[in-house]
N, C-alpha and C positions, 0 to 999 in steps of 0.2 A: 715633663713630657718632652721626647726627643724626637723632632722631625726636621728633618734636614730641609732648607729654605731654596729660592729662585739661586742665591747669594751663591750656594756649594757648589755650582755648575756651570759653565760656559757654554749658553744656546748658542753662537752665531754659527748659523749654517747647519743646526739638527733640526731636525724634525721632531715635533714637541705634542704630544697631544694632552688637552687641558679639560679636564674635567669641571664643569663650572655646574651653578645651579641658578638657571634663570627659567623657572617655571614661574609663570605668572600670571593675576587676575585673568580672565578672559571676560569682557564684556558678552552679554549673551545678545544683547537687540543688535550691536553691530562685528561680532566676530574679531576684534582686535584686542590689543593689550589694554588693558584698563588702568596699572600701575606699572610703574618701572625701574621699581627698589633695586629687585634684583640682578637686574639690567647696569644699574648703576655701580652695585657694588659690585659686581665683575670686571669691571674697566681698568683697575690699575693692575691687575698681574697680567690683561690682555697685551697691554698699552707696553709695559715692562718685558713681555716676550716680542713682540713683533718690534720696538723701537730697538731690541739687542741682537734683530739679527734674526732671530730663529722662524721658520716654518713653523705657523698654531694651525692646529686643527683641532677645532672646539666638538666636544660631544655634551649635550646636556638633552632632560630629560623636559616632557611639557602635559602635565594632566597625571591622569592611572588611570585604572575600570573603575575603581569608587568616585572618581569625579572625572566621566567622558565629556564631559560637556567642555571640558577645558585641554582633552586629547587633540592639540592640532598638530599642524604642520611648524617649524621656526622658522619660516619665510620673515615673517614678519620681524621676528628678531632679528634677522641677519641686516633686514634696512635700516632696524632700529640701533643698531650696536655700530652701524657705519658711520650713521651723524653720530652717536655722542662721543666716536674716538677720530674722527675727520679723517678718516682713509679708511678704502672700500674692505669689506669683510663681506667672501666670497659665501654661496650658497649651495647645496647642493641634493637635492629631495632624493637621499640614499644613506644610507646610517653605514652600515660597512659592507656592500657587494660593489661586482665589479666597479663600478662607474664611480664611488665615491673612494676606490684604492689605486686609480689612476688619477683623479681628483689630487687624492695625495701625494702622487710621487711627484704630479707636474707642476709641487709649488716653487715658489723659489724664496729666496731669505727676505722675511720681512714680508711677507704674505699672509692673509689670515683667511681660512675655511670654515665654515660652520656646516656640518653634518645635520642630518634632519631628526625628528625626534628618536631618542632612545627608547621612548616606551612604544614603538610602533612593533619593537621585538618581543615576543612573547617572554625571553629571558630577562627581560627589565621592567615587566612591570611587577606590583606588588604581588596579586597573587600568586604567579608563578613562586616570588621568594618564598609564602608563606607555605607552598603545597610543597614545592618540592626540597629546600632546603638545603642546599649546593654546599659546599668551604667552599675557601676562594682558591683554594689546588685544583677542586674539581669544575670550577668558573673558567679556567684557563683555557678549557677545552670546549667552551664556549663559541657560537657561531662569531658574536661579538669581537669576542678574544683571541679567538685562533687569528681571524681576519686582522685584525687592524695591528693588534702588537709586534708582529714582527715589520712595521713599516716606522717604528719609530726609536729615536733615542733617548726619550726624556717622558715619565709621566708625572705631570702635573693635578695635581688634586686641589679646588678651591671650592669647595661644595659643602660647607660646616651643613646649610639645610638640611640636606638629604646625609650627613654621616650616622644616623641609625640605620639605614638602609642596608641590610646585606645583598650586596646586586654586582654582578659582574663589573661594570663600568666605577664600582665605586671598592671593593677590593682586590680586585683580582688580577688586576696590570700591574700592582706591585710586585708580584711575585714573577713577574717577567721583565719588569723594565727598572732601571734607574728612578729613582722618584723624588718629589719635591713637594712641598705642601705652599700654595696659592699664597698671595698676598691675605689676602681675605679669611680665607681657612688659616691661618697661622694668627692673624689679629684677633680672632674672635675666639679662638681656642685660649691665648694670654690673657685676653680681659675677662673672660668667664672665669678663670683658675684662680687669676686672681680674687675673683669673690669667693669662690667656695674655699679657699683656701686659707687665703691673709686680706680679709676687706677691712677696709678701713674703717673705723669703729665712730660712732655707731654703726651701725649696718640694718636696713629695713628692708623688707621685704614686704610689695603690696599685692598680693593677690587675689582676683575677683576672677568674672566670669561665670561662664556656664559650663566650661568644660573639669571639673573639678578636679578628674582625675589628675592633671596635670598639677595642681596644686598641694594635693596631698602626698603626690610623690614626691614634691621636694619637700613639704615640711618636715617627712619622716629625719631624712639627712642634719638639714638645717637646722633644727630642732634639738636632736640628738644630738650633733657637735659643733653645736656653737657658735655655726656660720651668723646665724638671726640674731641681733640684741632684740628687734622687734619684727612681730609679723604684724601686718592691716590687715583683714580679712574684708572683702565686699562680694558684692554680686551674690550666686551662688553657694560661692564658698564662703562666704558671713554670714547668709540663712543657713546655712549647716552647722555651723557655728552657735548658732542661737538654739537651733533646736536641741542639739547636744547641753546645750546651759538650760533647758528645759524650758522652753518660749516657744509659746503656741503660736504658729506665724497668723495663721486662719486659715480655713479649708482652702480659699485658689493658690494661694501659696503654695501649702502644703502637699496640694495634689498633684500642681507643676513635678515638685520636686518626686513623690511618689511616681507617676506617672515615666518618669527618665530613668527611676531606680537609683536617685542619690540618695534616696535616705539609706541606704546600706553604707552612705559615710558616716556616717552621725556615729554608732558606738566609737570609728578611729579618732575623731573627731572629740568626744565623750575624754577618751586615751588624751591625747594631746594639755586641752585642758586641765584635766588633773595633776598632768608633771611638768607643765611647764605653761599654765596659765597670766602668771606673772606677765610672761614676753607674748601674748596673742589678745590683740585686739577684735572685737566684735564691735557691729555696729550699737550706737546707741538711741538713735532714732532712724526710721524710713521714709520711704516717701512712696505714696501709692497712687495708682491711675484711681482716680474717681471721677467714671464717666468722660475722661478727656481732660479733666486737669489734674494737675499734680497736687497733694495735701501729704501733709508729712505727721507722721503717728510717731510719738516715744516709743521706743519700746516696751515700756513698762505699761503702756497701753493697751499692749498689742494681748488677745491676736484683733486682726480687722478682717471683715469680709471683702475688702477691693485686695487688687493682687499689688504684693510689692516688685516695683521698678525700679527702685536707686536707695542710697543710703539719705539721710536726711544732712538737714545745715547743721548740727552739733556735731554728727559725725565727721561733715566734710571738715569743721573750724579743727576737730583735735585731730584726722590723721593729716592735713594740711601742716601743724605746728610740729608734728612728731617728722616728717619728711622734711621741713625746711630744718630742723637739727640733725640733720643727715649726714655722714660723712661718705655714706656709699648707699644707694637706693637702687635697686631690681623691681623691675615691676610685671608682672602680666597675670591679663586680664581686664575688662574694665569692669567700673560698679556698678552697672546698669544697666537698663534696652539704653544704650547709649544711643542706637538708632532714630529713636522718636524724640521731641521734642521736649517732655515733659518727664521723660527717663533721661537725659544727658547729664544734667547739675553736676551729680557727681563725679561723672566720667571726667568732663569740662575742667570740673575744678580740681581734681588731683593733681591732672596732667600739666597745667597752669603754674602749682606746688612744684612737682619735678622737675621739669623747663627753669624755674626760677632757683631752686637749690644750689647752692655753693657746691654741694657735694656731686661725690663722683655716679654718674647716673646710666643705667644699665637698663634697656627694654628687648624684650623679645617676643615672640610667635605673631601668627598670621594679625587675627583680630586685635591683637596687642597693640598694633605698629596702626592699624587701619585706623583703629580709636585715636592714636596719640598724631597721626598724620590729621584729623579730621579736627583738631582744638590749637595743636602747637605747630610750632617748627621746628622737624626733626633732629633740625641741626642744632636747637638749645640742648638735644640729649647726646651725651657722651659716647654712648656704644649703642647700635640699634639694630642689635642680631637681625642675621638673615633664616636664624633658627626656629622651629614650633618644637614638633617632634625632638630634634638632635636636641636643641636645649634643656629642653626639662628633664630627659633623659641623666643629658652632662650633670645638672646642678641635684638631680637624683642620686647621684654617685654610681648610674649605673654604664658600663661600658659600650662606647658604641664602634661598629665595626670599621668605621673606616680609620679612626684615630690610634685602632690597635693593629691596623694595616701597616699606614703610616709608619706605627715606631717600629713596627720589625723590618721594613723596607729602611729606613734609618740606620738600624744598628747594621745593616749588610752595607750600605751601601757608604755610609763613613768611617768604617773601619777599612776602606780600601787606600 
């Protein structure tokens, strides 16, 4: 994949606008940031434009309609982004009308602007993409985009989170301006590739959760070519697993899963198993709420009528020993209400396995990152995408629109 870097361009004295992605927790009782992953991982291609000179004016995005609760203003980002780079990074509650395009013109080199949220535009938030369904030719003509692109000479893109997104601010300035892919969108695009491409062997893959969708879309890939020597299956996607091997979980189990309509996974699930069972682990014992304590049933026990919460201690000991033989480990999801007490063990103990691995170690999506922040320190793990959506998407082998921006804006713009 070809996308031309910060490296290809000489900022001092352009005007640069950077696409970043720091939407982040919003605490509800007190209205402020509650995490600051992605605050954090935007700092070195900020830090690298404004120390070389250039005019930043940052656009990112904070919330959608499916989650208003976390629709605000990025005041708060803008004070937050000041301390952790120790020079002032201006504000300005105007996304692109008059006040934030004079905003613009009156930077001067080595100044940094922060614009107020993008989704405050009808044309950036999700359902507008999914109703109305724009290219990025017909983006350009964009209130967004008419307004801010011709006040610049460099677009920057560092936004891997949101590059499933088809949305003005995240294709459609390539086809107007000069462009570059972010520190951060460029690192995380290489160490993904590298796994689904050339990981280093063995290679495991642990995936749990509740969101399963996301899990079956990679194993289709993985599976089929080779990426996987092994999958872990927990959570969710290891009770789908089990009932597919024909294992009666017991009705609260079972009805959870009915209930959400994952057992419409089970026949894919059923598929997998039979051509390529060898390399997919199922759990071998669980561990269920009974009345407030945890009690752990074999499998071979099962089904139980308490509902299962986590994988049991047999399973933690063999996918614990199959992860520390690891030469490259992906993980997401966790095994259990990792939330509660007496659901964590598993989550806990995985995460403890990965952290401690020699090998090369890969984490990603929301929950993913929130479970492995909540046992270890993030910093034992190797790469700890900023990605949910854009990831599994990537590691699904399926295309996402800012990455296919990117290389066309690429091939124009290094062939000059």
């Amino acid at each position: 994949m070809k996308i031309a870097s910060l490296d290809d361009f000489d900022v001092r004295g352009s005007r640069v606008l950077l696409r970043v992605d720091i939407n982040s927790p919003i605490d509800q009782e007190t209205g402020t940031i509650a995490d600051d992953n992605r605050l954090n991982k935007s700092l070195p291609t900020i830090e690298d434009l404004a120390g070389a000179g250039a005019k930043t004016v940052i656009i990112a995005h904070q919330g959608d309609t499916l989650d208003y609760h976390n629709l605000v203003s990025l005041e708060e980002h803008a004070v937050k982004l000041s301390e952790k780079l120790g020079r002032t990074v201006s504000f300005i509650d105007d996304v692109a009308g008059p006040a934030a395009r004079r905003a613009i013109l009156d930077l001067e080199d080595g100044e940094i602007l922060l614009l107020d949220n993008l989704r405050f535009l009808t044309e950036e938030v999700s359902t507008f993409e999914n109703a109305v369904k724009l290219t990025p030719e017909e983006m350009t003509k964009t209130y967004l985009v008419r307004n801010l692109a011709p006040l610049f000479d460099l677009y920057v893109n560092d936004a891997f989170a949101a590059a499933h997104r088809n949305a003005p601010s995240m294709v459609a300035f390539q086809k107007l301006l000069p462009t570059a892919g972010g520190r951060l969108l460029l690192g995380e695009v290489t160490a993904l590739s590298d796994i689904a491409e050339n990981p280093a062997r063995p290679c495991v893959f642990v995936l749990g959760g509740l969101k399963i969708s996301d899990a079956f879309g990679m194993m289709t890939k993985i599976l089929a070519e080779g990426t996987a020597d092994t999958v872990l299956t927990a959570g969710i996607t290891g009770h789908v697993m089990l009932m597919a091997a024909g294992i009666d979980l017991g009705p609260p189990s079972v009805q959870f899963i009915r209930d959400r309509s994952l057992d419409a996974f089970v026949p894919q699930a059923a598929d997998y198993l039979a051509h390529h069972g060898d390399r997919i682990h199922a759990p071998v014992d669980v561990a269920v709420d009974d009345r407030g304590r945890r009690r752990e049933v074999a499998v071979s026990d099962l089904p139980t009528d308490r509902m299962i919460i986590d994988i049991g201690s047999e399973t933690i000991a063999e996918y614990g020993r199959v992860i520390g033989e690891a030469a490259t480990v992906f993980v997401n999801g966790p095994a259990g209400v990792y939330e509660s007490q007496i659901g964590a063990t598993g989550t806990r103990s995985l995460w403890e396995a990965v952290a401690a691995t020699s090998g090369r170690s890969v984490i990603g999506g929301g929950a993913t990152v929130a479970g492995a922040r909540r046992f270890i320190d993030l910093n034992d793990i190797d790469v700890v995408s900023t990605g949910g959506g854009a990831l599994i998407r990537y590691l699904s082998g399926r295309p996402l629109p800012l990455l296919t921006s990117m290389e066309k804006a690429a091939e124009r713009d290094l062939a000059r």
